[in-house]
Backbone as ProteinMPNN parsed JSONL, in Angstrom:
{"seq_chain_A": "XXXXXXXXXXXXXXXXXXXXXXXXXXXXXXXXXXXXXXXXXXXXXXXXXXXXXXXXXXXXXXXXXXXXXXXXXXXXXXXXXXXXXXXXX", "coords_chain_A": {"N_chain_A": [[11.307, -6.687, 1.782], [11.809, -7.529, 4.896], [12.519, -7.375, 8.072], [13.333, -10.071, 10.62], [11.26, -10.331, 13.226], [10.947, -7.443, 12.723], [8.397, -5.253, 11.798], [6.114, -4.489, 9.803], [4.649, -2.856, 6.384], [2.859, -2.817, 3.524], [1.043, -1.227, 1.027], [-1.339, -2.554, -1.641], [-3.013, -2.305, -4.322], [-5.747, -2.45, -6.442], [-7.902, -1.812, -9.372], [-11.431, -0.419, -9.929], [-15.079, -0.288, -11.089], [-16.473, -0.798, -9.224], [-16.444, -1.81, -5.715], [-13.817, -3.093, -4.129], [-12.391, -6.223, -2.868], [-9.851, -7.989, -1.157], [-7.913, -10.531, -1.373], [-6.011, -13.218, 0.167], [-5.064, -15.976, -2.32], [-3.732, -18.124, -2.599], [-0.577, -20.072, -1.095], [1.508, -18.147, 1.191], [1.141, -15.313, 3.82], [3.816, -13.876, 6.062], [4.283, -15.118, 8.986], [2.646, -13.199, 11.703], [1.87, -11.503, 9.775], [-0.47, -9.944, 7.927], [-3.278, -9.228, 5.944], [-5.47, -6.74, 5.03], [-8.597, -7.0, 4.312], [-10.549, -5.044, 3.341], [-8.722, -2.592, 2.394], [-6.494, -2.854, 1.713], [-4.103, -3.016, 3.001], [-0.958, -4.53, 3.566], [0.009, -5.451, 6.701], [2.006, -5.942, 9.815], [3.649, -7.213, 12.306], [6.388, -9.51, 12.071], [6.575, -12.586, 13.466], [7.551, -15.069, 13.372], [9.706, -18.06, 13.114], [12.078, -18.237, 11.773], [15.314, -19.334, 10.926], [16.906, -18.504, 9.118], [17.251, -16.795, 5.876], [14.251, -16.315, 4.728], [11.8, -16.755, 2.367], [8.8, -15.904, 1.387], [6.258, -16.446, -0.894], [3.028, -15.356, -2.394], [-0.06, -15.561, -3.606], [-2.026, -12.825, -4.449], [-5.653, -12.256, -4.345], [-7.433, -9.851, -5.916], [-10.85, -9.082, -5.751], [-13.724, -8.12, -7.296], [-17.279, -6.282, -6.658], [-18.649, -7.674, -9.211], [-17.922, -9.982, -8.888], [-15.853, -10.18, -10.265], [-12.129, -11.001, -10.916], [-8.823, -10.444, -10.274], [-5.344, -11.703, -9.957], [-2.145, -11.743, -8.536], [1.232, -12.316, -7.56], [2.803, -12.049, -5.38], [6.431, -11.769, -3.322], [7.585, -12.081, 0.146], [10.497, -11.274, 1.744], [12.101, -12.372, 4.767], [14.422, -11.294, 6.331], [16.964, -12.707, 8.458], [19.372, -11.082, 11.258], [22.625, -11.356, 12.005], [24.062, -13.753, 14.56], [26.052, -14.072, 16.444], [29.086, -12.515, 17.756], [31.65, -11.319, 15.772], [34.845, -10.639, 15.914], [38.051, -8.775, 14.65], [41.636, -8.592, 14.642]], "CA_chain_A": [[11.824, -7.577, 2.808], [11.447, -7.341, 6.629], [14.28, -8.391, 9.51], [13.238, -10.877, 11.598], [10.719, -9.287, 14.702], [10.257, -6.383, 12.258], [7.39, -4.401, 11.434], [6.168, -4.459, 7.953], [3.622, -2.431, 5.455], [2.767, -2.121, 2.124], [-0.234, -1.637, 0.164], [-1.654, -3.476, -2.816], [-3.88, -1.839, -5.013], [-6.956, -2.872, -7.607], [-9.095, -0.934, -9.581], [-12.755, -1.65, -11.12], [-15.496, 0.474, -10.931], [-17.056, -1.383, -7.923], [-15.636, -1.777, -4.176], [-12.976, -4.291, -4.093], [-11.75, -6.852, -1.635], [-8.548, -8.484, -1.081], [-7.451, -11.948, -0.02], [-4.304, -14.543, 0.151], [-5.476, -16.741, -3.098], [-2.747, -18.776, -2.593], [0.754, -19.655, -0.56], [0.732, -17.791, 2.985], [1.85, -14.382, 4.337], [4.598, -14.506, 6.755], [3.259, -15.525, 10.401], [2.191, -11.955, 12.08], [1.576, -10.187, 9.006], [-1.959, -9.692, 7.739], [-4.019, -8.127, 4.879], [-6.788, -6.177, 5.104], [-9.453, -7.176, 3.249], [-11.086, -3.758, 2.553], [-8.162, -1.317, 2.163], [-5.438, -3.979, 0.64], [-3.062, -3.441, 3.601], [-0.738, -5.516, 4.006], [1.072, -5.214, 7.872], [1.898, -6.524, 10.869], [4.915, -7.357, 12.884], [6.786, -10.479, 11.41], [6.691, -13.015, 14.181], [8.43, -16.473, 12.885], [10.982, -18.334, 14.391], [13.118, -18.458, 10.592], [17.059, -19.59, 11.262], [17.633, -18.133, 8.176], [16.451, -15.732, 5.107], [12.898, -17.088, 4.527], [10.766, -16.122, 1.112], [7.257, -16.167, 1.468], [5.224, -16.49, -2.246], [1.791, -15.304, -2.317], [-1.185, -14.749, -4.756], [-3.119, -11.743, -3.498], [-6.8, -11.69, -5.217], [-8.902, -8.646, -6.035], [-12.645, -9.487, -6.562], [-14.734, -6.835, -6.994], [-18.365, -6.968, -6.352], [-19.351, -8.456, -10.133], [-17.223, -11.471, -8.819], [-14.791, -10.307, -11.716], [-11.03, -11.342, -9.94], [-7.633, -10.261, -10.78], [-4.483, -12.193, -9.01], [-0.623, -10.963, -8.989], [2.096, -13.055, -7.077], [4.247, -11.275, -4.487], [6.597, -12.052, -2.336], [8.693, -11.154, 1.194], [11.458, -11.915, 2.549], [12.364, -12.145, 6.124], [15.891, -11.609, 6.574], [17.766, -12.903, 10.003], [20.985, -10.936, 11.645], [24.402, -12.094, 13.011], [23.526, -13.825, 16.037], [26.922, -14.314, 16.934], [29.572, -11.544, 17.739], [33.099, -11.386, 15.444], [36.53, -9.718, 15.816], [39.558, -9.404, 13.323], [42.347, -8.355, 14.777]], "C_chain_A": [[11.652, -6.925, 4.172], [11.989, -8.098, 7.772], [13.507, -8.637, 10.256], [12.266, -10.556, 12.689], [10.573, -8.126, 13.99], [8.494, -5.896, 11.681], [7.312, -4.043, 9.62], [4.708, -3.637, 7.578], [3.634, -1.944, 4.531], [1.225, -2.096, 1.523], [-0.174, -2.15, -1.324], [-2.878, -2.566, -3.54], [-4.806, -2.132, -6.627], [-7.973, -1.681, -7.925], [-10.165, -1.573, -10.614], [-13.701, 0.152, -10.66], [-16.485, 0.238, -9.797], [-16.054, -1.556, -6.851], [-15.096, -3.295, -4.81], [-12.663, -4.979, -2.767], [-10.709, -8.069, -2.246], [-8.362, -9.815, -0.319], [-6.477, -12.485, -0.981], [-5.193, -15.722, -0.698], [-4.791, -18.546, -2.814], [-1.268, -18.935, -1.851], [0.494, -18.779, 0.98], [1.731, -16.631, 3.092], [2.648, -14.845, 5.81], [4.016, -14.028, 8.563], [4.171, -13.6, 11.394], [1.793, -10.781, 11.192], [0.207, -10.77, 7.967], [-2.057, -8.896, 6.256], [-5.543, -7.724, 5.106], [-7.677, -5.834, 4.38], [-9.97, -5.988, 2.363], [-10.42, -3.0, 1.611], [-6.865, -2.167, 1.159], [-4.294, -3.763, 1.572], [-2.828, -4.208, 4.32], [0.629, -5.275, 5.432], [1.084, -5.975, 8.803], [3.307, -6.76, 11.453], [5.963, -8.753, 12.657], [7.369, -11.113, 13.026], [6.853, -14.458, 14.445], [9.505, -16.734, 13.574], [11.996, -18.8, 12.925], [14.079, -18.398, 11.346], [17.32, -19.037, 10.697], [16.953, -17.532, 7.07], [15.443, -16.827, 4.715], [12.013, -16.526, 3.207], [9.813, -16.736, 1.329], [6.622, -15.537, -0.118], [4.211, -16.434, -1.694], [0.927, -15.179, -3.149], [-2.023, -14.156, -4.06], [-4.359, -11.871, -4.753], [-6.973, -10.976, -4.911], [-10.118, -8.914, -6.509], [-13.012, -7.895, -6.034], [-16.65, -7.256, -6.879], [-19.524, -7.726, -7.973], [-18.913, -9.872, -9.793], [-16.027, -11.319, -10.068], [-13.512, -10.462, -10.761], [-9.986, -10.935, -11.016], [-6.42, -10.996, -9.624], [-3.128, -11.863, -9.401], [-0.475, -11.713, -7.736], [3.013, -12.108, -6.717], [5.229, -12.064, -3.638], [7.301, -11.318, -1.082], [9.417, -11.876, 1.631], [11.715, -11.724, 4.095], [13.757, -12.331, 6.489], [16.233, -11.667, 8.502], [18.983, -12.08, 10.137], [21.385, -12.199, 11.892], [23.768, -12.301, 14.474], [24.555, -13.805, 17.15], [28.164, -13.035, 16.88], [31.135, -11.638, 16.614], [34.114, -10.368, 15.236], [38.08, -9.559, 15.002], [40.309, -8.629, 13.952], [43.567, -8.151, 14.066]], "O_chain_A": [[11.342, -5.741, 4.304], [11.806, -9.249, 8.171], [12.825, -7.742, 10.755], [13.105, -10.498, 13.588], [9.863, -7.393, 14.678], [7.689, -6.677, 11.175], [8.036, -3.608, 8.724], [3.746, -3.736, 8.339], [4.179, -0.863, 4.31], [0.423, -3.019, 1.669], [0.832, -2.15, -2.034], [-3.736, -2.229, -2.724], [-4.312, -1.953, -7.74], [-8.595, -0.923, -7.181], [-10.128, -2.45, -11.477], [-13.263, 1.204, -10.196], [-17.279, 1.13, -9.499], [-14.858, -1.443, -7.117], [-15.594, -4.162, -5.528], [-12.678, -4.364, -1.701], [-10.733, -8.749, -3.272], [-8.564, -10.106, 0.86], [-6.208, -12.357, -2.175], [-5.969, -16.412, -0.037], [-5.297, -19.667, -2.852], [-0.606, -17.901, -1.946], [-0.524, -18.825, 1.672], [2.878, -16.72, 2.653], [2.316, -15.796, 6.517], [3.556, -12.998, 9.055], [5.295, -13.134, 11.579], [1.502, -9.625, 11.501], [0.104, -11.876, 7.435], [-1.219, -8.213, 5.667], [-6.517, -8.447, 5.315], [-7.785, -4.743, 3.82], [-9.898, -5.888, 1.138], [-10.848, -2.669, 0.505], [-6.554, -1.887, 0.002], [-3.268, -4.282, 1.132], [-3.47, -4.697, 5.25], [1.815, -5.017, 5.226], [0.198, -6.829, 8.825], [4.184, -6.3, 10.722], [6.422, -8.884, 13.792], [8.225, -10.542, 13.701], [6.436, -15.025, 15.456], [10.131, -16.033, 14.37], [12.688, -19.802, 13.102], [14.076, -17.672, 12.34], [18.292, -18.437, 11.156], [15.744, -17.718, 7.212], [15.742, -17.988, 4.439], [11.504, -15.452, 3.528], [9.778, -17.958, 1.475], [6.566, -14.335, -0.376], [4.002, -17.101, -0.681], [1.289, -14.187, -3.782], [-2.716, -14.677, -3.186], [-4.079, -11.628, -5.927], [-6.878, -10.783, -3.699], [-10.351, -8.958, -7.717], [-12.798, -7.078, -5.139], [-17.107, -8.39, -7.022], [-20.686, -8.125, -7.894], [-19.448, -10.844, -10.327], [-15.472, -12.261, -10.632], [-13.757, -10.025, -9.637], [-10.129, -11.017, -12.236], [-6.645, -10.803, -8.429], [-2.913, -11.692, -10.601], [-1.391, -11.895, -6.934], [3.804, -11.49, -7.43], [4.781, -13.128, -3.21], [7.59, -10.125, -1.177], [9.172, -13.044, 1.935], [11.389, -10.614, 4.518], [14.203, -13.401, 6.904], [15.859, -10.939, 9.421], [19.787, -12.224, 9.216], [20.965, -13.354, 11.974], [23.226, -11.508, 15.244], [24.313, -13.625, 18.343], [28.178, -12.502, 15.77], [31.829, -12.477, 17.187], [34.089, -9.427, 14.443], [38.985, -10.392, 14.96], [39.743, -7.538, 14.009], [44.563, -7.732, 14.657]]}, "name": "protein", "num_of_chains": 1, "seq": "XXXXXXXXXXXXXXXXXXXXXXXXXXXXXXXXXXXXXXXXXXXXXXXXXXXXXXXXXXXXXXXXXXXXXXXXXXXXXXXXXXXXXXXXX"}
């Protein structure tokens, strides 16, 4: 997961015995955050206007260069703070 205006990265990793590349099969990463086709990272600065905790589903492929594909389903969350201040006396 990743708060609101945060900064996010993780990697994803495939193996074959050929170079791999990475893409969003399916579903959508959350608006400012990226994957990088080559290396499988996935970063960027999370830049949505969510009210409220948001889950983003994805299917990441791995093709490698026979065209052979593997796909796995992630997701992230984008959690929001307290926007508002409170006091208990």
């Amino acid at each position: 997961s990743v708060a609101q205006g945060g900064a996010f990265s993780a990697t994803v990793v495939a193996t074959s015995d050929s170079d791999i590349t990475y893409s969003v099969a399916s579903g959508a990463l959350p608006t400012g955050i990226t994957i990088n086709s080559t290396t499988g990272v996935i970063s960027g600065t999370e830049s949505g206007s969510d009210t409220g905790e948001t889950v983003y589903t994805f299917t990441l492929r791995a093709t490698d260069e026979e065209t052979q594909t593997a796909d796995r389903v992630f997701t992230i969350t984008i959690t929001v703070g307290i926007n508002n201040s409170i006091q208990f006396n």
